[in-house]
C-alpha positions as a printed Julia matrix, in Angstrom:
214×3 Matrix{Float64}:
  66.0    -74.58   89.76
  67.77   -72.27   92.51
  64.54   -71.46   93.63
  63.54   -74.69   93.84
  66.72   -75.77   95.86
  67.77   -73.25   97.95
  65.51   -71.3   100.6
  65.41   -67.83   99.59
  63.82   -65.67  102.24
  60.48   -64.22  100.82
  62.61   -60.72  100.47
  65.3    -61.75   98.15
  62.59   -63.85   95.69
  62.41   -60.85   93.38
  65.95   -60.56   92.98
  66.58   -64.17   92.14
  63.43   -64.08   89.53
  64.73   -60.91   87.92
  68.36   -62.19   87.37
  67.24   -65.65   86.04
  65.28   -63.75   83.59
  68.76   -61.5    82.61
  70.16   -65.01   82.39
  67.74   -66.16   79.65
  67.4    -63.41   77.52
  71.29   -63.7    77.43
  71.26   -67.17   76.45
  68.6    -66.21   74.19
  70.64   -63.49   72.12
  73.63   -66.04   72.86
  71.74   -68.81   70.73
  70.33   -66.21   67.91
  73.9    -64.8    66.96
  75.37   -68.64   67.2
  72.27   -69.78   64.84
  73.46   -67.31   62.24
  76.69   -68.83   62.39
  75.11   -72.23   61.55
  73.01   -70.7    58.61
  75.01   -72.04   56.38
  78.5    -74.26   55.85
  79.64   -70.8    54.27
  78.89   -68.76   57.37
  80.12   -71.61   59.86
  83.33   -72.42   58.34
  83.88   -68.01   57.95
  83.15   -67.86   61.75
  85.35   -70.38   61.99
  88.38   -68.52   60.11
  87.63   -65.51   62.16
  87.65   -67.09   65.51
  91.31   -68.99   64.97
  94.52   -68.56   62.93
  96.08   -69.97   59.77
  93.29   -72.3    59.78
  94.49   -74.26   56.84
  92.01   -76.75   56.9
  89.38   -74.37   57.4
  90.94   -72.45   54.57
  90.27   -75.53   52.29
  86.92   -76.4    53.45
  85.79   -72.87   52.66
  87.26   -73.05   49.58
  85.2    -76.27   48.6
  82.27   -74.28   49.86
  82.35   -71.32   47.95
  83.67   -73.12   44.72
  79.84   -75.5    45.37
  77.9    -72.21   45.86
  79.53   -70.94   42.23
  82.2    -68.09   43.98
  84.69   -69.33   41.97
  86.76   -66.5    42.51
  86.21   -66.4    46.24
  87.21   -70.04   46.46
  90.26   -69.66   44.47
  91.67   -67.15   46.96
  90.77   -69.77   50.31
  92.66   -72.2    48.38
  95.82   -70.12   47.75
  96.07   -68.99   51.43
  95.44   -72.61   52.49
  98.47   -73.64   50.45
 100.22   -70.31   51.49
  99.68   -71.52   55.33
 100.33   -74.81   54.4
 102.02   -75.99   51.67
 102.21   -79.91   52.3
  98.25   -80.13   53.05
  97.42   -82.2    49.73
  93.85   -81.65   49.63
  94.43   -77.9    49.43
  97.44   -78.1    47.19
  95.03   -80.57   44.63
  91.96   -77.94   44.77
  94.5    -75.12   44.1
  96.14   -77.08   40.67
  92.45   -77.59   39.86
  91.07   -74.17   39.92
  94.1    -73.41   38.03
  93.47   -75.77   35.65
  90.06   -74.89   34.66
  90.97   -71.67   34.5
  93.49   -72.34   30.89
  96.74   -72.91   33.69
  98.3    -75.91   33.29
 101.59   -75.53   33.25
 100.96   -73.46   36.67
  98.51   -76.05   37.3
 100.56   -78.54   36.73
 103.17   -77.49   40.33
 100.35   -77.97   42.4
  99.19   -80.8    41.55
 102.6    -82.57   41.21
 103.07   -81.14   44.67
  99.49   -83.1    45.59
 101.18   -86.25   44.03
 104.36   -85.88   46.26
 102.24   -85.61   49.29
 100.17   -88.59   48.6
 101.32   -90.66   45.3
  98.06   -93.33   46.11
  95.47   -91.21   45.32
  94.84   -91.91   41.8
  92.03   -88.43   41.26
  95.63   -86.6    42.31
  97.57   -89.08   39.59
  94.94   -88.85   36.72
  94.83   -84.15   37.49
  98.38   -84.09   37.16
  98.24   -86.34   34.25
  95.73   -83.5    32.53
  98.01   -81.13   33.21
 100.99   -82.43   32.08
  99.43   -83.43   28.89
  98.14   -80.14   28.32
 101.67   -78.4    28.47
 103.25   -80.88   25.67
 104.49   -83.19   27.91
 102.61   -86.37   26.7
 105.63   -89.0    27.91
 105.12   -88.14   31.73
 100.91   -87.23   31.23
 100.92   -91.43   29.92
 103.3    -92.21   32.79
 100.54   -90.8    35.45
  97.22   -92.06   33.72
  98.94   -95.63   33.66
 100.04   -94.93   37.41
  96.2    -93.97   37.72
  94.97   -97.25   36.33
  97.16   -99.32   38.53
  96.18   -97.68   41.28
  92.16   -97.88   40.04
  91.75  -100.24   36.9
  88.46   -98.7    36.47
  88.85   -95.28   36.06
  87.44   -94.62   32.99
  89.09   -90.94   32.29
  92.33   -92.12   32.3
  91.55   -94.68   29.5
  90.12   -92.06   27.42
  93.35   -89.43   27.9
  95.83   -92.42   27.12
  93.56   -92.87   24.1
  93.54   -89.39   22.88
  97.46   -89.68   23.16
  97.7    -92.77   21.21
  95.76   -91.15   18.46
  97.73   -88.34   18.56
 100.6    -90.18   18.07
  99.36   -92.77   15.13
  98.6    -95.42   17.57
  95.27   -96.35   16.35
  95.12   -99.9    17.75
  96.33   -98.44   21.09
  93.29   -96.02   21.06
  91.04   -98.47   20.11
  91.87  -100.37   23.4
  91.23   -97.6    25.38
  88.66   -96.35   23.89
  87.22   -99.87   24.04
  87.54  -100.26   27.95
  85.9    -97.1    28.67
  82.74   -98.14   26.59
  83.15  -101.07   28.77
  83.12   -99.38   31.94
  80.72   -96.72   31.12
  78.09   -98.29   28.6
  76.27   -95.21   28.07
  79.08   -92.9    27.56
  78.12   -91.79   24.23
  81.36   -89.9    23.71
  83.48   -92.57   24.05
  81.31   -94.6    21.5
  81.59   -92.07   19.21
  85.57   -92.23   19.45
  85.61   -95.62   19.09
  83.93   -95.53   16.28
  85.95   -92.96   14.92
  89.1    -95.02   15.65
  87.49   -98.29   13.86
  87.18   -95.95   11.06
  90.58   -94.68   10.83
  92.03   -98.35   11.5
  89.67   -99.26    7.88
  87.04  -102.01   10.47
  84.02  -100.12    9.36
  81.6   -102.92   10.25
  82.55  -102.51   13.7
  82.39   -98.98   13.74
  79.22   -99.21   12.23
  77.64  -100.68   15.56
  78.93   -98.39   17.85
């Protein structure tokens, strides 16, 4: 394009075709090392991490990233340091109580997430967690006070039907169950679990016709 628009004396030609070509094999190493950045969300959102500070976000989204690819581990540690930068980010705070969670820590677990439910107490995935968590510790009053605050907030969230029926039975509330159980055969017809339970709580409530047909 200079070439084109500006009138180089015959003499200088060489020059200006010589450092044009620098200039592209630049841009050509330029765009190979920024294509190995884009290999991959892994390797984007790394580059990313190394190229700013206390990400948190970034933190977070690598996290998710690793945890897809099966680094559990790996992902684990992005979401502690997001929370460590960042402790009212709920998204990283809510992946943290998770990976706690599925790793036999609920009580543990269970800070996180009510941390997640502070930050943003309309999000009923963050409601129905803590819920798990809570109930796993012993603390069934509080677990059935976020799986009903889960169902107001989304009537049709199946898993929160099926925890508040697993409490009920727990606690001799076999018509309570049966409810529960009921609307999450409702809401998920082919949930063969939850047909199973049902059945299982017609049995136990001495309505063995009906438990016959499920």
């Amino acid at each position: 394009a200079a070439n084109d628009l500006v009138p180089f004396s015959r003499r200088w030609r060489p020059a200006v075709i010589l450092s044009a070509g620098a200039a592209l094999v630049g841009c050509l190493i330029g765009t190979r090392i920024q294509l190995g950045y884009w290999r991959s969300n892994i390797a984007l959102l790394s580059h990313t991490i190394a190229v700013t500070k206390d990400n948190y976000t970034i933190y977070n989204s690598l996290g998710a990233a690793l945890e897809l690819a099966g680094h559990k581990d790996e992902a684990f540690m992005m979401y502690a340091k997001s929370v460590q930068i960042e402790p009212d980010f709920a998204e990283s705070q809510y992946n943290l109580g998770m990976a706690l969670l599925r790793r036999g820590w609920p009580e543990k677990a269970g800070e996180h997430l009510a941390a997640a439910v502070k930050l943003t107490p309309d999000v009923a995935k963050m409601c129905y967690s803590f819920g798990v968590s809570l109930a796993q510790t012993g603390r069934r009053d509080e677990a059935v006070d976020q799986f009903a605050e889960t169902l107001r907030l989304d009537p049709g969230y199946a898993d929160a039907h099926a925890q508040l029926a697993m409490i009920c039975l727990q606690e001799g509330k076999t018509n309570d169950a049966i409810l529960h159980f009921s609307e999450v055969v409702r809401l998920q017809p082919t949930n063969a679990t939850a047909c199973f339970n049902l059945g299982l709580a017609l049995l136990d409530a001495h309505r063995p016709a009906e438990a016959a047909a499920r």
